[in-house]
C-alpha positions as CSV (number, residue, x, y, z in Angstrom):
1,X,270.8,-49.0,35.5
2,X,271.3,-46.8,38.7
3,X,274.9,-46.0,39.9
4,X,275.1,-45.5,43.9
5,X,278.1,-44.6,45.5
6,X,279.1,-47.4,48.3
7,X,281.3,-44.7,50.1
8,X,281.2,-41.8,52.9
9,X,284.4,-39.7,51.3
10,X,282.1,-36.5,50.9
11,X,284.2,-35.2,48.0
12,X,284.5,-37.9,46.3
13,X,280.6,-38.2,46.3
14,X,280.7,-34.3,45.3
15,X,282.5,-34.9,42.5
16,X,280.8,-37.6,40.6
17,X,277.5,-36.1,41.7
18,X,278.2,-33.1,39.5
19,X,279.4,-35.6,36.6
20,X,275.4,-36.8,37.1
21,X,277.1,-40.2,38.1
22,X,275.3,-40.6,41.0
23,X,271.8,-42.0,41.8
24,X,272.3,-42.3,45.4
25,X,274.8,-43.4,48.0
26,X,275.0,-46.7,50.6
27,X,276.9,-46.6,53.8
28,X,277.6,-49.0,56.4
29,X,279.2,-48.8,60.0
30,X,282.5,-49.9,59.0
31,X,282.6,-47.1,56.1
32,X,281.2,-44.7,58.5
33,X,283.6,-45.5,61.2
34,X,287.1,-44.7,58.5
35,X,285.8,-41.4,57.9
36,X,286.2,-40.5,61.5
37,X,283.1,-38.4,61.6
38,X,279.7,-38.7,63.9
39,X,277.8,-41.1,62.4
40,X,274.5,-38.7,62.1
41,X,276.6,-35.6,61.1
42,X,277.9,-37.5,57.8
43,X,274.6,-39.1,56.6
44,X,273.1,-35.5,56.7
45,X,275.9,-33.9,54.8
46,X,275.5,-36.8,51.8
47,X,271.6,-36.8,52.0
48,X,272.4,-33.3,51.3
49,X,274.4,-33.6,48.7
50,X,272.5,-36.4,46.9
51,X,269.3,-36.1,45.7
52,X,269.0,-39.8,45.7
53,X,268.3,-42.4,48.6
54,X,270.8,-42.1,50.9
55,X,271.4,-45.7,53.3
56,X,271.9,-45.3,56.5
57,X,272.2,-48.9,58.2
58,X,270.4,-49.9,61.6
59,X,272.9,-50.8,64.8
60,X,269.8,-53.2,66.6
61,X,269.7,-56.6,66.1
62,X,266.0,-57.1,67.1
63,X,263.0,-55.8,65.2
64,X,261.6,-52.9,68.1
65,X,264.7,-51.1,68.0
66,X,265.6,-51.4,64.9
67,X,262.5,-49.6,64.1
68,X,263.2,-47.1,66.5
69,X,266.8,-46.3,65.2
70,X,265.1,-46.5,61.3
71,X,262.7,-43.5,62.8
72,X,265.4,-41.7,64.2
73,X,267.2,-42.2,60.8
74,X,264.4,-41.3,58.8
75,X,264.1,-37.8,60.1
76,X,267.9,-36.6,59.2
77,X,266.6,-36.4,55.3
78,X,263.7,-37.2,53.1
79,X,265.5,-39.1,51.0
80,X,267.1,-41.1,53.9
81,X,267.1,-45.1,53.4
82,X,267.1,-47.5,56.2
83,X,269.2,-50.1,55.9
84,X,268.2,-53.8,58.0
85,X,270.0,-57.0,57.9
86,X,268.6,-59.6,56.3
87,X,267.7,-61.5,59.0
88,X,263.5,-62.7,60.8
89,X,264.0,-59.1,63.0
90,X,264.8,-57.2,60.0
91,X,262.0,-58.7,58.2
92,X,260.0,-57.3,60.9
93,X,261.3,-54.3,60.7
94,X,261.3,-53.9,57.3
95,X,257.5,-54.5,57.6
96,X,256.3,-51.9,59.9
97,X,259.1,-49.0,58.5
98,X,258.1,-49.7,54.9
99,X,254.3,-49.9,55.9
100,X,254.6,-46.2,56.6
101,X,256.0,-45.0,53.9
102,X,260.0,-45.7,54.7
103,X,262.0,-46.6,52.1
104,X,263.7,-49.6,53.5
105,X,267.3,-51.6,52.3
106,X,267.6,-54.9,53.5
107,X,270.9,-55.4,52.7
108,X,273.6,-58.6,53.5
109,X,271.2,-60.8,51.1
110,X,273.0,-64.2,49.9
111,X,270.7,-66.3,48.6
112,X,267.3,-66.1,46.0
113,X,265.2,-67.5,49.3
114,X,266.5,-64.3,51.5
115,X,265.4,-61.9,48.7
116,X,262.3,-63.8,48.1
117,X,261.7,-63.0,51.5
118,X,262.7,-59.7,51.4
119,X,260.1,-58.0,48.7
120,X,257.2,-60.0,50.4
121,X,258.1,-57.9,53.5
122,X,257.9,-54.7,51.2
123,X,261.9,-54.0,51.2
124,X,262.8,-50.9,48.6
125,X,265.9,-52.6,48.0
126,X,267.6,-55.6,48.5
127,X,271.5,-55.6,48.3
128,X,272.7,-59.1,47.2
129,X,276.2,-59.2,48.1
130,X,277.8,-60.8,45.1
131,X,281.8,-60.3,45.9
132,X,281.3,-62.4,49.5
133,X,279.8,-65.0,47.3
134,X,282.8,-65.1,44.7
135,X,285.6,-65.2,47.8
136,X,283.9,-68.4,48.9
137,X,283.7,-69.9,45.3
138,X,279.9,-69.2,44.7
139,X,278.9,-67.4,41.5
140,X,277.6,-64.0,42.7
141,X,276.2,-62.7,39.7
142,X,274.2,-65.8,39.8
143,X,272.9,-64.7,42.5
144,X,271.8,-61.4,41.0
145,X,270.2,-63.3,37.8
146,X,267.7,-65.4,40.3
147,X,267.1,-62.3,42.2
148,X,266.2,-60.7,39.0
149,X,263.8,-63.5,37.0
150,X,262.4,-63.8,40.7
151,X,260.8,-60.1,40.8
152,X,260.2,-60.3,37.7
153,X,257.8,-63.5,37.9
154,X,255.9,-61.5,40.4
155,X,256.2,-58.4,39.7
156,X,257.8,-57.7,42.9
157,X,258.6,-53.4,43.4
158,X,261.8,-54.4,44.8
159,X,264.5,-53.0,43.2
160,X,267.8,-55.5,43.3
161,X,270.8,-53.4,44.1
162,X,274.0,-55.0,43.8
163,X,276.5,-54.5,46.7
164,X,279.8,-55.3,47.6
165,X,280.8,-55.3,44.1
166,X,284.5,-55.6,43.5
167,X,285.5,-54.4,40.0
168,X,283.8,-53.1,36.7
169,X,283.1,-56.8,35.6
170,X,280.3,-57.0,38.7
171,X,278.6,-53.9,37.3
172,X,278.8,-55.0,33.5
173,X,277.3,-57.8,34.3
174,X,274.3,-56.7,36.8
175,X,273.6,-54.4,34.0
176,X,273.5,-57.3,30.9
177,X,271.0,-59.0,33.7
178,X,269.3,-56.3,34.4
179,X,269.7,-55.5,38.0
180,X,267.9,-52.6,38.6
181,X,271.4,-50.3,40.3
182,X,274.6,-51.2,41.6
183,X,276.9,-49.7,44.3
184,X,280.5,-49.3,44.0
185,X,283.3,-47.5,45.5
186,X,284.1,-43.8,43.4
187,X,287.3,-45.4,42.4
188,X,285.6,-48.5,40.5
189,X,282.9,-46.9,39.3
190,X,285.5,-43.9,38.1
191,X,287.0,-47.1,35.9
192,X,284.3,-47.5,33.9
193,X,285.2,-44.4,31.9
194,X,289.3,-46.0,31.6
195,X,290.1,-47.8,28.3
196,X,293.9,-48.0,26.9
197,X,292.2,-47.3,23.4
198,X,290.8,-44.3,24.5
199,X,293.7,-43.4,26.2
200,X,296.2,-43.9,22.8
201,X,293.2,-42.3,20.5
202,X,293.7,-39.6,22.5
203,X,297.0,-39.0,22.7
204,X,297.2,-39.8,18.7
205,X,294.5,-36.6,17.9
206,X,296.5,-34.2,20.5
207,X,299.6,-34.9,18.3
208,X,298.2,-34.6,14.9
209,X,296.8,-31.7,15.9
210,X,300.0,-29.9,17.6
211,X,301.1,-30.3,13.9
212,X,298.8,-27.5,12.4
213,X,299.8,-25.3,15.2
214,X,296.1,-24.1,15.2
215,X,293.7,-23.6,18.3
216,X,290.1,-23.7,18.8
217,X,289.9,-20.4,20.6
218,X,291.9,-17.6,19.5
């Protein structure tokens, strides 16, 4: 399963890029607008960064300017994604950008219908939003395992990327359904390496070790 990064913290990315934790990276205006940069300026710097797709979400609400600001978009990097809401515009939108080569997120996805919708239009990605769901008592990763028997009854290209995914639960589970990548924050997805066992095992082998008073090197 793909990891992206759901952040715009350029070291952060940096960091678990070099790990080879990173498959590519989502942003949205509201993470945009924390880091405090231009808007343009920050999705470069990642799309340089990453090798992977890179989102880089659409401000229009109808479908000719959202393809005009997903053109604009397109040109900052190669491996630039546009993102659209999942809406009848974005649909359009989706259609023409992806029609010419644009790889497209459609992302704000809650229901099976929506993403349904969404690979006929010739989407990249669709980002089901599974931790919206759960904070109004819906079973997101529910969600995600429609989504997923969906594509694969039609052998849609869509890839399902799970979004606004909340702890290391979300991703353990997209990946026993088979969601093709998840994005996460750097400090959940950093979590996936924590265990208390690991932690104690650890600390157990340093200490039995001291007591030979050897070293490796030296």
């Amino acid at each position: 399963m793909k990891i992206f990064i759901d952040s715009a913290d350029l070291e952060q990315i940096r960091i678990l890029n070099e790990i080879g934790l990173v498959d590519g990276v989502t942003t949205n205006p509201s993470i945009i607008a924390k880091s405090g940069k231009k808007f343009t300026e920050v999705i470069k710097e990642i799309a340089s960064i990453v090798k992977g797709p890179v989102s880089a979400e659409v401000i229009a609400v109808d479908a000719e300017n959202m393809v005009k600001e997903g053109m604009y978009l397109k040109d900052i990097a190669p491996n630039i994604a546009v993102k659209v809401p999942l809406t009848m515009e974005g649909l359009k939108a989706c259609r023409v950008l992806s029609s010419q080569g644009i790889m497209v997120n459609v992302t704000l996805c809650f229901s099976a219908n929506q993403a349904l919708l969404a690979a006929k239009s010739g989407a990249t990605f669709i980002s089901p939003f599974v931790g919206r769901l759960d904070d109004i008592g819906q079973e997101g990763m529910s969600l995600i395992a429609d989504i997923v028997d969906i594509y694969s009854n039609y052998d849609f290209k869509t890839e399902v990327l799970v979004a606004s995914v909340r702890n290391t639960t979300h991703i353990y589970q997209a990946a026993l359904i088979g969601a093709h990548a998840v994005t996460a924050p750097p400090s959940i997805v950093e979590q996936l390496a924590k265990h208390p066992l690991t932690d104690r095992g650890l600390a157990d082998f340093l200490a039995d070790w001291k007591k030979t008073g050897q070293t490796i090197i030296g």
